[in-house]
N, C-alpha and C positions, 0 to 999 in steps of 0.2 A: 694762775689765780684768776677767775671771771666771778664778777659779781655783778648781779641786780637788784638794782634799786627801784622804788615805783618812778621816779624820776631820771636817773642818770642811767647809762650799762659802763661798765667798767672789763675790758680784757687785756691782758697782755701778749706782746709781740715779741720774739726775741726777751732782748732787754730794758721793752720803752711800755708804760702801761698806757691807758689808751680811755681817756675818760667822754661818753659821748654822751649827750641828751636824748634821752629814751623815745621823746615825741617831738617833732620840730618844731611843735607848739606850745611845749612846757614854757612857761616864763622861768628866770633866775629868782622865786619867788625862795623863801622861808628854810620852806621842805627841799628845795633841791640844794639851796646853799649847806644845808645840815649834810647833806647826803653827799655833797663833794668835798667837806671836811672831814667825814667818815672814812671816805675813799684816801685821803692825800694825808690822813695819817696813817694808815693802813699800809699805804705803800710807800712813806718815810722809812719803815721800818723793815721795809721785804729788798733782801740783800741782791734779789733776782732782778730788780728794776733799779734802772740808773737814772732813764729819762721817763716823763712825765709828760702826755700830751693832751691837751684839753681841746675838744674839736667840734665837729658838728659834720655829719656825713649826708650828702642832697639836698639839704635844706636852702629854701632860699637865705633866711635868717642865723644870723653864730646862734643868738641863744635869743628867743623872745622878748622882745622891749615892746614897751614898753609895762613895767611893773605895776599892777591892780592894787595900789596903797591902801584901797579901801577895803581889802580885804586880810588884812596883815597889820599884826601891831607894828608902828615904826620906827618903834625906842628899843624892840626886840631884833628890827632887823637891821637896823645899824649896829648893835651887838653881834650880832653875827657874822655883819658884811666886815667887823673890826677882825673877829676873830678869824675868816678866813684870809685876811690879807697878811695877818699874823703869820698862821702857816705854811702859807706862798714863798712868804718872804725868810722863812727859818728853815722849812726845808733845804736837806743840801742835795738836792738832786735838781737837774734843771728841769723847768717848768715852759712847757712850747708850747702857746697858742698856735693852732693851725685855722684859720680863718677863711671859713669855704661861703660862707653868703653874709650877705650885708647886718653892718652890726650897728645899734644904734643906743644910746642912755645907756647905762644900768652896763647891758652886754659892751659894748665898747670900751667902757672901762677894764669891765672885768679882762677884755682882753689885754689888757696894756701892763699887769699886774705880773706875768711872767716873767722869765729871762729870755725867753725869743717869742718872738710875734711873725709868723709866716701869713701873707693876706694877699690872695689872687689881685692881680693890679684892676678889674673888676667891680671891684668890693665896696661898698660904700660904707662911708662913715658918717654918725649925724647923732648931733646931741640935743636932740629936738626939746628936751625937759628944760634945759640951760637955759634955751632962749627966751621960756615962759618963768623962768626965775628958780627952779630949782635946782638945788644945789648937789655938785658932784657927790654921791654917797661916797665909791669908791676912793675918791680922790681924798674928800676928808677923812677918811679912814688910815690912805698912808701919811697924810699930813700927822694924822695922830700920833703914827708910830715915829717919828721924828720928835715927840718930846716925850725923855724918859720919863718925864714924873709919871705923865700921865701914862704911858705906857705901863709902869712897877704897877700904877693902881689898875690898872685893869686887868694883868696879869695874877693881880694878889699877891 
């Protein structure tokens, strides 16, 4: 099974699918969070994949940080950033970040969201957004799913 997306490509190896960012310059914007929820349902269900690797191939960067909020509603993309942590964390397949260039906000999170995180000793980490005051998406996102209520309702 290979798919493309205008943002992500998607192939499988063996038994491990293999999720990359299409341009090393794509941000984790809107459209590609849609398109890697599209992908990791897709292969929740495909009996041929066990493992799941979310990567980045030459790029200096995992995945582009920092995120252009001004161009994206941001009550839509924390719905979103909820719903893909949802699926991360409900899948029963494991989920490996492989971490080939420096991650930073946004992408750094997202890396930490798996069951394995693989990161060249290299690799720089930095929450540049944090220290000008804003606030972890990702993070608030798993903190959400730590309270059922609010989880049932977002669920429906």
């Amino acid at each position: 099974m290979n798919h493309n997306f205008s943002t992500i490509r998607f192939w499988r190896e063996d038994d491990i699918g293999i999720i990359v960012p299409s341009d090393e310059k794509k941000e984790l914007d809107s459209l590609m969070v849609s398109e890697i929820i599209a992908i990791l349902l897709a292969t929740s269900e495909d009996k041929d994949v066990n493992h799941i690797v979310i990567t980045n191939q030459g790029s200096r960067n995992f995945i582009r940080s920092p995120i252009d909020f001004s161009k994206c509603n941001i009550k839509n993309y924390v719905k979103l950033i909820r719903s893909l942590v949802i699926i991360i964390k409900s899948i029963e397949k494991n989920i490996i970040f492989a971490v080939n260039g420096d991650a930073s906000d946004i992408s750094a999170e997202f890396s930490f969201t798996g069951d394995f995180l693989i990161v060249r000793p290299e690799i720089t980490y930095s929450l540049e957004k944090v220290k000008n005051g804003m606030p972890l998406i990702i993070t608030d996102a798993m903190n959400y799913l730590k309270n059922p209520v609010l989880t049932s309702l977002f669920l429906g």
